[in-house]
C-alpha positions in Angstrom: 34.7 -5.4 -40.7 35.1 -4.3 -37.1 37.3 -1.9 -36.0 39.4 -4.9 -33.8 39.8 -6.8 -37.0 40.9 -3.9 -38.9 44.7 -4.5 -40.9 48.1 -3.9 -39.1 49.5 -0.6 -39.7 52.6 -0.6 -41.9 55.8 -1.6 -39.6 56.8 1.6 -38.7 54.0 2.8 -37.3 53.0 -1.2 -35.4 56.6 -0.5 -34.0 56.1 2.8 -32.3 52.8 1.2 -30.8 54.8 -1.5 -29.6 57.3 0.4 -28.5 55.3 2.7 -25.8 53.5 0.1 -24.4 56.8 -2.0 -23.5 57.9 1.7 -22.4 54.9 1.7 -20.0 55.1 -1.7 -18.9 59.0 -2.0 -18.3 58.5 1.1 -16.3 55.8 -0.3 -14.2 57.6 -3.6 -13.5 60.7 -1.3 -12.2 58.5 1.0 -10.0 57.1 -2.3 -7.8 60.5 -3.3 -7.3 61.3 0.3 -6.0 58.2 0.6 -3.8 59.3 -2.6 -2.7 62.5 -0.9 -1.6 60.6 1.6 0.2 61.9 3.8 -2.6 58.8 5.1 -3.9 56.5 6.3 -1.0 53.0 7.0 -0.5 50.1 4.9 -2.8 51.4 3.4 -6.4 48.9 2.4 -8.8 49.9 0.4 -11.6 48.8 0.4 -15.3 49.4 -3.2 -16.2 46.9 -4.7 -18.3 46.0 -1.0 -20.0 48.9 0.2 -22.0 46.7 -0.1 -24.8 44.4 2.8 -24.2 47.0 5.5 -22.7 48.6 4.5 -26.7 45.8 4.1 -28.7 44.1 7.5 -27.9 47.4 9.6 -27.8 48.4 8.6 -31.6 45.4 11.5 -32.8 46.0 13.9 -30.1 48.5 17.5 -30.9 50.5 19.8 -28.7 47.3 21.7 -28.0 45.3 19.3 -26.5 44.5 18.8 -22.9 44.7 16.0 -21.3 43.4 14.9 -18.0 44.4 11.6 -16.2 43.8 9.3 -12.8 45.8 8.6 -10.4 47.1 5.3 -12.4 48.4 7.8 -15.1 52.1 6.9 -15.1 51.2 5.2 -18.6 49.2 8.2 -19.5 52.1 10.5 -19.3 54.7 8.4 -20.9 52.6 7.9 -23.6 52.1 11.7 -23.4 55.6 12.4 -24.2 56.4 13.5 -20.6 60.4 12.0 -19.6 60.9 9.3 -18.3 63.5 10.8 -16.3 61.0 13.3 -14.7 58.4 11.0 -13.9 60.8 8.7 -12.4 62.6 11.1 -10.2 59.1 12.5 -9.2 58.1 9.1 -8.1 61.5 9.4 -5.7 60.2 12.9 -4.8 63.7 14.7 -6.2 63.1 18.5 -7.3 64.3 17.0 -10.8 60.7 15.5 -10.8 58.0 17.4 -13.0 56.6 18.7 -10.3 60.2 18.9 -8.2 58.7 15.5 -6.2 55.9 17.5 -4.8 53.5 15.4 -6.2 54.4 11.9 -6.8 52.5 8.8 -8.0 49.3 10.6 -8.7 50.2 13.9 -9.4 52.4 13.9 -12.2 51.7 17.3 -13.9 53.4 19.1 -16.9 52.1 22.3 -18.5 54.4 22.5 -21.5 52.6 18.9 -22.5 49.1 20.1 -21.5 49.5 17.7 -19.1 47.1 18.6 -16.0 47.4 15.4 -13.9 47.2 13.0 -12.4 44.5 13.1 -10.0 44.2 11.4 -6.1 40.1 12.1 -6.4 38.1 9.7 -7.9 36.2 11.3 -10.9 38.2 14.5 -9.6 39.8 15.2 -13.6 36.5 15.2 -15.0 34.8 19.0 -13.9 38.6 20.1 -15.0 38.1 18.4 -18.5 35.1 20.0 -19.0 36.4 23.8 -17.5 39.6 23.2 -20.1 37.1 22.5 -23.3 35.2 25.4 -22.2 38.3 27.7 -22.4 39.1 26.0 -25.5 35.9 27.2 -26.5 35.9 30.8 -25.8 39.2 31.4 -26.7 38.1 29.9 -30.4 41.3 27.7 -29.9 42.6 24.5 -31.9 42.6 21.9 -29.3 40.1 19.3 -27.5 40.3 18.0 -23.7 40.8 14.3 -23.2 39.7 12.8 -19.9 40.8 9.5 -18.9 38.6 7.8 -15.8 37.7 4.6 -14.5 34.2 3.0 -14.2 34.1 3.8 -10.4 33.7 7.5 -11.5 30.7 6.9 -12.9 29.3 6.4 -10.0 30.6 9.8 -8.8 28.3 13.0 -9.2 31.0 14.8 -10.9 30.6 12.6 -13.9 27.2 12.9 -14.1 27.5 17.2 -13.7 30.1 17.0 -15.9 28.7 15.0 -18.6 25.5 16.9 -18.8 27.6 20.6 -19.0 29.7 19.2 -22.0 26.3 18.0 -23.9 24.6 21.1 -22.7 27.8 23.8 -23.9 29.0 22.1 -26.6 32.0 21.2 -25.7 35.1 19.6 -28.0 35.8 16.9 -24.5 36.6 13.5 -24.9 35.3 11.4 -21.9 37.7 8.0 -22.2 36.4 5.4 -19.3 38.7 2.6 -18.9 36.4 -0.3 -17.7 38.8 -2.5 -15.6 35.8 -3.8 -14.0 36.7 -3.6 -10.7 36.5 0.1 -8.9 39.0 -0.9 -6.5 38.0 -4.4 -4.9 34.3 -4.0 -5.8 32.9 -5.7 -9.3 31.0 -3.6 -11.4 27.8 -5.1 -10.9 28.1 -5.0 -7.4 28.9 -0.9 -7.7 26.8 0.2 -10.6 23.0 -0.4 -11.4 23.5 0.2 -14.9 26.7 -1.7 -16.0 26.0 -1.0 -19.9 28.3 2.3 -19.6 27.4 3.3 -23.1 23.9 3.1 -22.5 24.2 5.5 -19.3 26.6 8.2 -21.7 24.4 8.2 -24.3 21.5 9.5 -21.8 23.6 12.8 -21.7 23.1 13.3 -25.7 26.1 12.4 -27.1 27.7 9.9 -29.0 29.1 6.8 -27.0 30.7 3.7 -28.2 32.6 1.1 -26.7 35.9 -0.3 -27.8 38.2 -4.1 -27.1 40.6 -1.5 -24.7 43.3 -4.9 -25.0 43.6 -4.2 -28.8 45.7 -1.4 -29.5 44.9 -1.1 -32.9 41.0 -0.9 -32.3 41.7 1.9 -29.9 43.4 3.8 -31.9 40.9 3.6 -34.7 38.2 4.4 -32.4 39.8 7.3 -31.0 41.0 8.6 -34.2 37.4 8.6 -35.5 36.0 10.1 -32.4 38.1 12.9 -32.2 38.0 13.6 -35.8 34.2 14.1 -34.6 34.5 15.9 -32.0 37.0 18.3 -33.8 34.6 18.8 -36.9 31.4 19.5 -34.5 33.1 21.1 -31.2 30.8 18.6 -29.2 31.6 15.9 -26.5 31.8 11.9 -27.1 32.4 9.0 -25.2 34.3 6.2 -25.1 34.8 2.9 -23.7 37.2 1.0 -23.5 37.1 -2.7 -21.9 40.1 -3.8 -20.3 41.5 -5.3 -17.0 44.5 -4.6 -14.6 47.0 -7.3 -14.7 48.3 -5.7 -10.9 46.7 -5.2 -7.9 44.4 -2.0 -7.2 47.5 -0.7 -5.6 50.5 -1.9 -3.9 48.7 -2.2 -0.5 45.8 -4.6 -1.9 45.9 -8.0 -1.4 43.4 -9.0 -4.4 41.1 -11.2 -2.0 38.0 -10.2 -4.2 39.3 -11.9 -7.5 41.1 -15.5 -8.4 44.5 -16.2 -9.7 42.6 -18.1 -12.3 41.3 -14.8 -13.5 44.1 -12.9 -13.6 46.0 -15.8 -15.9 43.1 -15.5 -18.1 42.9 -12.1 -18.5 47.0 -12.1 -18.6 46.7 -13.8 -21.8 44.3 -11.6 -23.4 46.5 -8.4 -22.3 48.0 -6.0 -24.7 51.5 -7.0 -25.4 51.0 -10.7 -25.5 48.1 -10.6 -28.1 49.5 -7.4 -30.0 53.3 -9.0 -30.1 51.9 -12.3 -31.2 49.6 -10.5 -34.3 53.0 -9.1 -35.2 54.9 -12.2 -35.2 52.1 -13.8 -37.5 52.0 -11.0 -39.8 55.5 -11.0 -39.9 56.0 -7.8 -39.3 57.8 -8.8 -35.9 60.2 -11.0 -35.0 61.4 -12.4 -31.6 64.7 -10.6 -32.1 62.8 -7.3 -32.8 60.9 -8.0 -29.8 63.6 -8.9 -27.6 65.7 -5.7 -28.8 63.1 -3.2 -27.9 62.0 -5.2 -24.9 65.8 -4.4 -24.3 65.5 -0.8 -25.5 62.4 -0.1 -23.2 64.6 -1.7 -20.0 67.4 0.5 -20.5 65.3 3.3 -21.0 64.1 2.8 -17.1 67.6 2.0 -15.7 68.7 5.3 -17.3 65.9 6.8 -15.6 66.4 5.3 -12.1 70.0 6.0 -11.9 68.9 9.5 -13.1 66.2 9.7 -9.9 68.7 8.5 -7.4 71.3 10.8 -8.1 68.8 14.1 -8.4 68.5 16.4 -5.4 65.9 16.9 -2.9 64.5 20.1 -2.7 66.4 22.3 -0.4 65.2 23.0 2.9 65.0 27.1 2.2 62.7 26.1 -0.6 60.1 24.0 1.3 57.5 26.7 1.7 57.8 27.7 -2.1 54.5 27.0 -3.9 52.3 26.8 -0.8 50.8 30.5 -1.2 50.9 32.4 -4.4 54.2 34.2 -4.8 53.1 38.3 -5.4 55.9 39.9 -7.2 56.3 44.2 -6.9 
């Protein structure tokens, strides 16, 4: 039996899946209508489509793990356990934000959750994944690093550098690459030589799989036996995980390098539609259920909005805060 037709977890636990990825998407949905109201700035990147794997790899991850994220990591850090509240008001740049609106969209950051980003550089959390297991290392600590990327970074020379230190140290890391198949507008065979990406991770010595990154369940089965390895040997692994944005690259893209047709497709394959409707046929899950935490999930983000709105900007005195070191007597 493969891992994506494994058995539903008991309700409780099929629930709380369910439950953070209509968290993620209901927050998405909400932030293109703000960016639509020119009230989120700067570049948004949407995780429609991936809910799944931000989910499905958090579920065997503890306090003292690292993780590492993209710039499309609003999903990573709700699923993190990061507020709402403080993403949102981040997003709208208010000093209520988690990183007092300094950093926005792609730089959502929050230390008390080993949460290092958010990052604007393509492939850019990788080389920090690997300095962060290396700590973890010396300092004979409890936790892993987790570093989420897409398939365009592995094109980049950091993965390849980064990779080949992790093999080569020994390092507990966890190098999740979430194949969306397109690294921006360009298709991965039109990018990458090798498109088998498990293939080109196993060159670097360590275990690499690949995972169904629509099925929540698989993912989290996958993950949780991964990182079961990789805390019982303190080496790297890989993973893969197959899946597609159901939004544009980013708000400013105008999708001219793939069809409507293939976006329906994909659509119906996605995360929520295929796990809600496994649920229902279980009957573990019933449209009211479903409707209630869709509900749930929706207030959730209006809370959050009216919370963003109403926060402060940083004050003007404190503008030049953070730019050098502060030295204290």
């Amino acid at each position: 039996m493969t891992e994506a037709q494994l058995l539903l977890p008991d309700r409780e636990h099929a629930l709380v899946l369910l439950t953070e990825m209509l968290r993620i998407r209901a927050f998405e949905d909400r932030c293109a209508e703000l960016y639509s109201a020119s009230k989120i700035r700067g570049f948004l990147h949407l995780y429609n489509g991936e809910e799944a794997i931000a989910v499905g790899v958090m579920q065997s991850l503890t306090a003292a793990d690292a993780v590492l994220a993209t710039y499309r990591e609003h999903g990573h850090a709700l699923a993190r356990g990061l507020s709402m509240r403080s993403i949102m008001a981040e997003l709208l740049g208010k000093v209520s934000g988690c990183c007092r609106g300094r950093g926005g969209s792609m730089h959502l950051f929050d230390a008390s959750r080993r949460f290092y980003g958010g990052n604007a550089i393509v492939g850019g959390g990788l080389p920090l994944a690997v300095g962060l297991a290396l700590a973890e290392k010396l300092q004979k600590g409890p936790g892993i690093a987790v570093c989420f990327f897409g398939e365009g970074a592995m094109a980049e020379g950091e993965f390849h550098e980064s990779m080949n230190l992790a093999a080569l140290w020994r390092l507990p890391v966890l190098f999740v690459c979430e194949n969306n198949y397109y690294a921006m507008g360009t298709a991965l065979a039109r990018s990458e030589a090798q498109v088998d990406l498990v293939t080109k991770a196993a060159s670097y010595a360590m275990p690499a799989e690949s995972v169904d990154g629509m099925d929540v369940i698989a993912v989290e089965a996958a993950a949780r036996r991964i990182i079961a390895g990789i805390r019982s040997t303190q080496t790297p692994a890989f993973l893969e995980a197959r899946t597609y944005r159901l939004r544009a690259h980013s708000m400013y893209d105008p999708q001219l390098y793939r069809s409507k047709d293939e976006v329906r497709e994909w659509e119906q394959r996605g995360p929520l539609i295929s796990f809600t409707s496994r649920l229902k046929g279980a009957g573990v899950l019933t449209e009211k259920d479903f409707q209630d935490l869709k509900a749930a999930a929706e207030a959730e983000v209006e809370d959050a909005v009216r919370f963003a709105e109403d926060a402060p900007l940083e004050s003007v005195e404190d503008l030049t805060r953070f730019v050098y070191a502060e030295v204290r007597p």
